[in-house]
N, C-alpha and C positions, 0 to 999 in steps of 0.2 A: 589593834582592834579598829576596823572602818565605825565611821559613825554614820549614821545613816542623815540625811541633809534635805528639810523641808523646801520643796521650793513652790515658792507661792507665785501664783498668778501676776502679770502685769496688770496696769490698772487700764492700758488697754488694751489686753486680752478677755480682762472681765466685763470691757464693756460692751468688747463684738461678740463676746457671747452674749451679754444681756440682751444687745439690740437683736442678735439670729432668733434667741429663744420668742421675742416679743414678735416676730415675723412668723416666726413658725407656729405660735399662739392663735394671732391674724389668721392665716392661712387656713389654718384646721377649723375655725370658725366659720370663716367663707365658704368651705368644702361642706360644710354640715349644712346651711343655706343652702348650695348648691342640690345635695341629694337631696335634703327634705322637702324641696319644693314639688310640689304636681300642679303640673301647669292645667288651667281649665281647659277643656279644648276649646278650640276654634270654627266657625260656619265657614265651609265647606265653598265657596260662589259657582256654580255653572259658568265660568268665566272666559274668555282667552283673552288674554292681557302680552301687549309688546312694551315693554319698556325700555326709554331711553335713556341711557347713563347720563352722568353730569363730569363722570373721570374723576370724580373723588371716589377710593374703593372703598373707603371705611363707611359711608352711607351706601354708596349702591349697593353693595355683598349683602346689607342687611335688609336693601328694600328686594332684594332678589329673593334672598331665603324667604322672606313675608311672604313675596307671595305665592312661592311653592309653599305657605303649608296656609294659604289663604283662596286661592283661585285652582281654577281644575288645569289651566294652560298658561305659562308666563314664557314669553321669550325676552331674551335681553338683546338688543342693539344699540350700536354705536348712532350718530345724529345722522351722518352719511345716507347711513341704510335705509332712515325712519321711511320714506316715502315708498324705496322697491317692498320690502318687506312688509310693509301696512297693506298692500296691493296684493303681497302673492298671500299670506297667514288668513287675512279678513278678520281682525282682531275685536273684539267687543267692543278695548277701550285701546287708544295709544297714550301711556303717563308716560311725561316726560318729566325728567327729577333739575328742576332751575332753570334750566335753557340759557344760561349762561357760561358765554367762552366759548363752547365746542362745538356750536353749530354755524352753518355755514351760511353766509351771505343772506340767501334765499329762503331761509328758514322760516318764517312766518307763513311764504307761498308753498312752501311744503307743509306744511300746517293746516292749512286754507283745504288744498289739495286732498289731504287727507278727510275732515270732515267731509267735502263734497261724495266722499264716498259711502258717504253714511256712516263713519266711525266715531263714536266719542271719543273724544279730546280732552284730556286733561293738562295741568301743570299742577306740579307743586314746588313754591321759592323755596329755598331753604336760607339766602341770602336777606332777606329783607331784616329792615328797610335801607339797609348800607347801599343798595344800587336800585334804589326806585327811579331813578332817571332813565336806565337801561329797559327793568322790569316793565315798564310804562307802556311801551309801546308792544313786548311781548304779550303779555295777559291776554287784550280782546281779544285774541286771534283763537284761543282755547275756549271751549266749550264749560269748563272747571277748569277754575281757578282755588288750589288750595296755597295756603301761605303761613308759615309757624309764625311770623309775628301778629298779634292780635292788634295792633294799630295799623296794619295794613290793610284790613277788611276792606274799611270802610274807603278808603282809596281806592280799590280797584274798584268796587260798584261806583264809585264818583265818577272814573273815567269810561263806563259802561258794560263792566260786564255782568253779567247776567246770574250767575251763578257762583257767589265767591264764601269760601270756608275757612275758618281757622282749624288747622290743625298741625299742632307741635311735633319735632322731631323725636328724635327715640334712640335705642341704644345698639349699636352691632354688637348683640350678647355672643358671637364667634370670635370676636375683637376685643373687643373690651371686658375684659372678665381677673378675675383674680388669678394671682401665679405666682410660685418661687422667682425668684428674680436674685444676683450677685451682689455681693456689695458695692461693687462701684454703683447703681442705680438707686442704692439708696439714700436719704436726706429726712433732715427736718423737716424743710420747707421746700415745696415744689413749685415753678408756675411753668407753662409752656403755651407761647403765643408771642407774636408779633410784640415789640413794646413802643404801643402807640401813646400819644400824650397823656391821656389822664392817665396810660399804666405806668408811666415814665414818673410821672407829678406822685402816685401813691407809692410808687419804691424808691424812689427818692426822700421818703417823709420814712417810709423804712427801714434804712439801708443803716441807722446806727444802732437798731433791735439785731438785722438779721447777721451785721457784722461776725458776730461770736456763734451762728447757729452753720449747721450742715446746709447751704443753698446750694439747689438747681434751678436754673434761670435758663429759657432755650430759646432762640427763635431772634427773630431782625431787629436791630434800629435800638439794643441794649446795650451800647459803648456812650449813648446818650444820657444814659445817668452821671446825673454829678459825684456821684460815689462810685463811680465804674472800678476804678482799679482796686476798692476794698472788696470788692465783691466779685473781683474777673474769674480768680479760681474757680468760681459755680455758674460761672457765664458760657453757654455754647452761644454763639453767636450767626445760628444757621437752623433753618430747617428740620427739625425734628421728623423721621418718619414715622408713622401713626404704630409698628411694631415696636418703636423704641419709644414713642410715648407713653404707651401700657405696659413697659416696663419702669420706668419712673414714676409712672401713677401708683404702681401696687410697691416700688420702693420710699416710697413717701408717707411719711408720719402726718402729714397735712399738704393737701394743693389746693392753691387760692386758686380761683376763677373771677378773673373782673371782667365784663362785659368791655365790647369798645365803645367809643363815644360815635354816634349815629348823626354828628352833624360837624364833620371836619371837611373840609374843601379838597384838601392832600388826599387823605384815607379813602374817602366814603364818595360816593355817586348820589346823591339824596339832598337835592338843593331846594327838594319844599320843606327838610327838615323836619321827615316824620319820626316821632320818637320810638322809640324800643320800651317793651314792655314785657317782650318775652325773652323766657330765657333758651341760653345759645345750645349746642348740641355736644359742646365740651359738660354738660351738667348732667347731662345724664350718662355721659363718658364716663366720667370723674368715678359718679357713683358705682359705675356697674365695674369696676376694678374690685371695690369695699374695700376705700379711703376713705376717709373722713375730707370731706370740702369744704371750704371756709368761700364763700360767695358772694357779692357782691347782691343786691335786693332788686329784681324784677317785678314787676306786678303784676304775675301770673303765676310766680312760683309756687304760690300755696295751692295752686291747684295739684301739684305734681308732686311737692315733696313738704316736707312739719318743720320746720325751722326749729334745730333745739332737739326734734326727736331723731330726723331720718337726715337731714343738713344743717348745717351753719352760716348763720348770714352775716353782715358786717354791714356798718353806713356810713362809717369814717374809719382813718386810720388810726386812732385811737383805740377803739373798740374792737378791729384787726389783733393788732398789736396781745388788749386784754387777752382775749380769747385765745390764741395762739399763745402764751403763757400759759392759760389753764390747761390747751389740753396734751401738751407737749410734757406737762408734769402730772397729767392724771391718764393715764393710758389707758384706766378700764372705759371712764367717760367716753374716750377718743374710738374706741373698739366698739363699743355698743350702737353710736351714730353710724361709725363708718358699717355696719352689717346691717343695720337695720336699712338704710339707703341703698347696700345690695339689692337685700330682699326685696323692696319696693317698687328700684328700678325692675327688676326681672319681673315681678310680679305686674306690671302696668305699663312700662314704658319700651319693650320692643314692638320694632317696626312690624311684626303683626298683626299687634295689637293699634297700630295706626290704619294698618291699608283695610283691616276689618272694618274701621267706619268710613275710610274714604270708598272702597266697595258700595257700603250702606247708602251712600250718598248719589255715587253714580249710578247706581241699577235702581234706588228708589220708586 
């Protein structure tokens, strides 16, 4: 007589299915966000706009879609072009996204050039204040000046220019958005960026917490922790590409965001040592995955996102540390931030809903 023979689950088999099913929970969550939203529309500008890239794709794709569903005419050009192409289009306005790195020599006199044709001129940093030594001498040549750090304002009107705005980054919602993702992309703990001093100084202070937890660590200058080899197994030690970032960010039960330090000699171009107040463009990245983010405290944040309702903020490593215990063992808590920050994000912070007031600005 066979007998018939119970076989019970591994205990880690029931945990990858625990962790699939809490993913697929996530997911279906996000997706429900996703349809239920009705976007308000958007004004319409009589516009023709040339824009010039910066050669980061995950901002420009998004300033591009903006302003197809923002201006009646958008072309996109490389730095090269700005000058023939402002000449043959007759463009309203020419935005150019930083002006940092990719243009060439003579850039300002094609700048110059361009307004004598009667075109507005804009820029907008997205770098600041990390390269106000560089930034410095770009700005007056533009006609607008817009710049996401809000301590930067007041610098550029100091050195003269005439028209200058704050206005904060946004989110590539065709990039950064929620998704199934494999299990090797998933983790406890996520961070992805450069590991410059103070990131180096706070996971160093962390690294006997995250020891026992699922880490992804990506990006330069991470062999520099004193606890590197406890931690090398979740160390890539290179360049993340921004499609495999948004696959870590929707694999990750929690990704810290710490701002860099804005007065290092090595890192940073900024030797008047203007502080940082705003927050970077990883935050509103973070969110529009619908993760939950643990972040580091800017003093502009409350404008953008609830600390506690729609993000999580931190002011030492201690308080990291807490936080990252509670919500790693209460997953409804961790799910309800991390959607609610979707929602938010999509609901307020794509680049449409930015070039809409920088429009308002320039056609005023």
């Amino acid at each position: 007589m066979n007998k018939m023979i119970a076989i019970r689950p591994s205990v880690g088999r029931k945990r990858g299915l625990q962790i699939g099913q809490e993913h697929g929970i996530r997911m279906g969550r996000c997706q429900f966000v996703l349809d239920s939203m009705i976007p308000a529309p958007l004004p319409l500008r009589e516009a023709r706009v040339l824009f010039i890239i910066q050669g980061f794709d995950a901002i420009d794709q998004g300033i591009v879609d903006g302003l197809r569903q923002t201006v009646r005419e958008a072309y996109t050009a490389t730095a090269v072009d700005m000058l023939r192409l402002a000449a043959e289009l007759g463009p309203n306005l020419v935005l150019v996204m930083n002006g940092l790195h990719v243009f060439p020599a003579d850039h300002t006199d094609h700048v110059d050039q361009v307004r004598q044709m009667g075109i507005r001129t804009a820029i907008w940093f997205a770098d600041d204040p990390y390269f106000t030594d560089h930034t410095a001498s770009l700005a007056p040549h533009y006609d607008y000046v817009f710049t996401h750090e809000l301590s930067c304002v007041a610098f550029y009107r100091e050195i003269g220019c005439g028209q200058v705005h704050y206005l904060p980054l946004a989110v590539n919602t065709a990039v950064f958005k929620p998704m199934h993702v494999s299990p090797e992309y998933r983790s406890d703990i996520c961070f992805i960026g450069n590991g410059f001093p103070n990131r180096i100084t706070l996971f160093n202070e962390l690294t006997p917490y995250l020891v026992n937890k699922k880490v992804l660590i990506a990006g330069a200058l991470w062999e520099q922790l004193d606890g590197y080899s406890l931690l090398k197994k979740g160390i890539k030690l290179h360049w993340i590409p921004i499609e495999e970032s948004v696959k870590y960010y929707n694999g990750a039960k929690i990704v810290i965001n710490v701002h860099r330090l804005t007065y290092h000699e090595t890192y940073n171009k900024n030797s008047r040592n203007i502080p940082g107040y705003s927050i970077n463009p990883r935050t509103y990245e973070i969110a529009g995955c619908g993760t939950l983010q643990l972040t580091d405290y800017r003093h502009d944040l409350d404008q953008y996102y609830t600390p506690g309702q729609d993000i999580e903020t931190f002011l030492n490593t201690a308080e990291l540390i807490q936080k990252m215990k509670h919500y790693l063992r209460h997953e409804e808590d961790r799910m309800r931030i991390a959607i609610r920050g979707l929602r938010r994000t999509r609901d307020e912070h794509t680049f449409a809903h930015r070039l809409v007031k920088l429009m308002d600005i320039v056609f005023a």
